[in-house]
N, C-alpha and C positions, 0 to 999 in steps of 0.2 A: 442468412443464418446469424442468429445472436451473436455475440461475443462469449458469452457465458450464461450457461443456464445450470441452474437449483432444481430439482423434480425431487420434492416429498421427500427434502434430507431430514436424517435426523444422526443424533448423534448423543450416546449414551457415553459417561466416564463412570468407572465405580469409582465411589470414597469411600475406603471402610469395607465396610458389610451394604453399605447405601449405591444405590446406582444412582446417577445422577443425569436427570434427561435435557442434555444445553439445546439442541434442538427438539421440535418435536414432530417436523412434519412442515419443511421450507422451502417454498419456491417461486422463481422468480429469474427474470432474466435483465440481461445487461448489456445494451451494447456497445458499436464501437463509437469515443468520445463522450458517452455519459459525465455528468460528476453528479456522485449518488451518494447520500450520504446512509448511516445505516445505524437511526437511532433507538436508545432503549437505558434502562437503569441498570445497574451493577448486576452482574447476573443473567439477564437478557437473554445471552448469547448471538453475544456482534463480533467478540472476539475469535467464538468457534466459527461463527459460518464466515471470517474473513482467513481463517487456517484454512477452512474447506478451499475456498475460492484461489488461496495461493499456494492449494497442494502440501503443505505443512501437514496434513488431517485427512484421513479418509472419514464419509462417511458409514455410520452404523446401518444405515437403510439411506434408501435413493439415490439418486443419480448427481454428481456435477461435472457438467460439460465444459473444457475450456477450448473454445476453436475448433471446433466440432469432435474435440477427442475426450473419453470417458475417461477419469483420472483412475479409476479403481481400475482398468484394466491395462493402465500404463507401469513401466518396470520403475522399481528405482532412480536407473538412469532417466527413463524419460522424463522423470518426474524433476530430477535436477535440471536437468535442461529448461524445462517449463521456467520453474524459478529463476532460472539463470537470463532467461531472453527472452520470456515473455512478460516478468511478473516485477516489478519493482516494491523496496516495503519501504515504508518509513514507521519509525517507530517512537510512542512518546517517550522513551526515554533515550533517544537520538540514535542509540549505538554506534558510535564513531570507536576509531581505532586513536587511544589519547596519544599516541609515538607520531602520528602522520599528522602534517599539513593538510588544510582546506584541501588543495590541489590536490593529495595524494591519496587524501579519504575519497576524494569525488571521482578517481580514477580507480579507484581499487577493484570495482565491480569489474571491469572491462580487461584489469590483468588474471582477469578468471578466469578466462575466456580462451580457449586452444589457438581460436583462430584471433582473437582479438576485435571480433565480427567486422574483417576484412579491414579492419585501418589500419593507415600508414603511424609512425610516431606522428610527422606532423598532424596527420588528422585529427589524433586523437589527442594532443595537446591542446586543438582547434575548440573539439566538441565539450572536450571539459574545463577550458577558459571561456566560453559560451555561455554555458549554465551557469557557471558560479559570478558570471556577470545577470545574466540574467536573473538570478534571486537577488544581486544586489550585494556582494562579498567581493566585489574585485578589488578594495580598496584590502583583504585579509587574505589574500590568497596565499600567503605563507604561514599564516598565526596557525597554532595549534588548538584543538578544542577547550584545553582549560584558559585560554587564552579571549573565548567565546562568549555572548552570551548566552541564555537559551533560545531564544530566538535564532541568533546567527548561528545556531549549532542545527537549529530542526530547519532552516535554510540551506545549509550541507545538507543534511540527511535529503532533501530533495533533490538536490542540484544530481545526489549519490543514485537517488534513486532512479532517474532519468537518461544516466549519462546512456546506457545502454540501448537506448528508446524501445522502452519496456512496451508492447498494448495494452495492458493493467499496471496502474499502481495502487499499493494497497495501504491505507494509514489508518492506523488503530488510533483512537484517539490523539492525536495531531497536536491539539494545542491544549493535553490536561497538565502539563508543569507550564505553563507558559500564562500571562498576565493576560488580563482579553483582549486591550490592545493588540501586543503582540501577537496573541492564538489570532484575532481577527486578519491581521497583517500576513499570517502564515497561510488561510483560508485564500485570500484574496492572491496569494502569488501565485498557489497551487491552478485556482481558476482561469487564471490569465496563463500558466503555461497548457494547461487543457485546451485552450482554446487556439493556442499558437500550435502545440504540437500533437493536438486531437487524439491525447489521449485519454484514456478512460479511469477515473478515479474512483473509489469506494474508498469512504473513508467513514468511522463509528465516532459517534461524539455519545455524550449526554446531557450535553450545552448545548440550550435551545437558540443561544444569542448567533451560534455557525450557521442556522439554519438556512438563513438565509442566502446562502454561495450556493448551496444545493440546485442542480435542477430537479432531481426526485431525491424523493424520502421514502424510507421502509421504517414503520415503527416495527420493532421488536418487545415482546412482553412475555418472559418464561418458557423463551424459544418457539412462537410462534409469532407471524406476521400480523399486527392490530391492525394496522390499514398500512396504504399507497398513496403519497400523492406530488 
């Protein structure tokens, strides 16, 4: 069974008096350990069908499956929960919390958590001195975000998005504030943690120079798929 499957989403917003069609009829599946990138020009719609896929969005028409369960006929709560421990996001404009440390941003997801998904303090001191070694921060594990690059800030936002060992993570444009260098360097860590911790990436660019980390591509063009490859 996929990890996640699209069946013939589409997805209308009104503006105005204007209805606006971000999808038009999407589908496509994902599985577990993909890194898929999901590209297209402004307008696309990469950013709607990565709302669809992290539950943020229902769609207008069609089906998205996450884990074999249909989101439109899950409640509120189930839907938080999805978010909460299935779905990791990162975001190009990092969203870190500017009051907390590396350490305490990259922990924050996991005090959301009732159960604290069964770890002890020390575990989870463990798991989130792990990752933020593993992106390459242990020498900032105190600094605070404005204290950051942007690199070493969209470096948190990963390490943040992982701590919980999400099956999905979701990054909307990843490296559009960041120099290509850097975007490249962010690209390149994200794949190497896929490959360590097999999990499943979808992330939207409109920089063709990322393509290359991709193991599949979906073009997007006016909210339909142009090709696969």
């Amino acid at each position: 069974m996929p990890l996640i499957e699209v069946k013939n989403a589409k997805k209308d917003y009104p503006l105005g008096k204007t209805l606006v069609h971000a999808l038009r009829g999407v589908s496509l599946t994902v599985e577990q350990g993909d890194f898929f990138s999901i590209v297209g020009p402004s307008g696309s719609g990469k950013t709607t069908l990565l709302n669809l896929i992290g539950c943020i969005d229902h769609p207008t028409e069609g089906e998205v499956i996450i884990d074999g369960k249909n989101i439109s006929h899950l409640s509120d709560k189930e839907l938080t929960n999805i978010r909460l421990y299935k779905v990791g996001f990162i975001f190009q404009t990092f969203n870190l919390i500017p009051v907390l440390n590396v350490r305490e941003n990259v922990e924050f997801p996991l005090l959301l958590m009732k159960d604290k998904a069964g770890l002890t303090k020390k575990e989870i001191n463990e798991r989130v001195e792990k990752l933020i070694e593993e992106v390459g921060l242990k020498d900032f594990i105190t600094h605070k975000p404005a204290e950051l690059s942007g690199g070493q800030r969209q470096r948190v936002a990963i390490a943040r998005a992982l701590v919980t060992k999400p099956a999905i993570v979701l990054a909307d444009e990843p490296t559009a504030n960041l120099d290509s260098e850097t975007g490249e360097n962010i690209l390149a860590i994200m794949r190497r943690l896929n490959e360590i911790e097999n999990t499943t990436f979808i992330f939207s660019t409109h920089n063709p120079d990322v393509l290359k980390y991709a193991k599949r591509i979906i073009r997007l063009r006016d909210g339909l798929i142009m090709s696969e490859e």
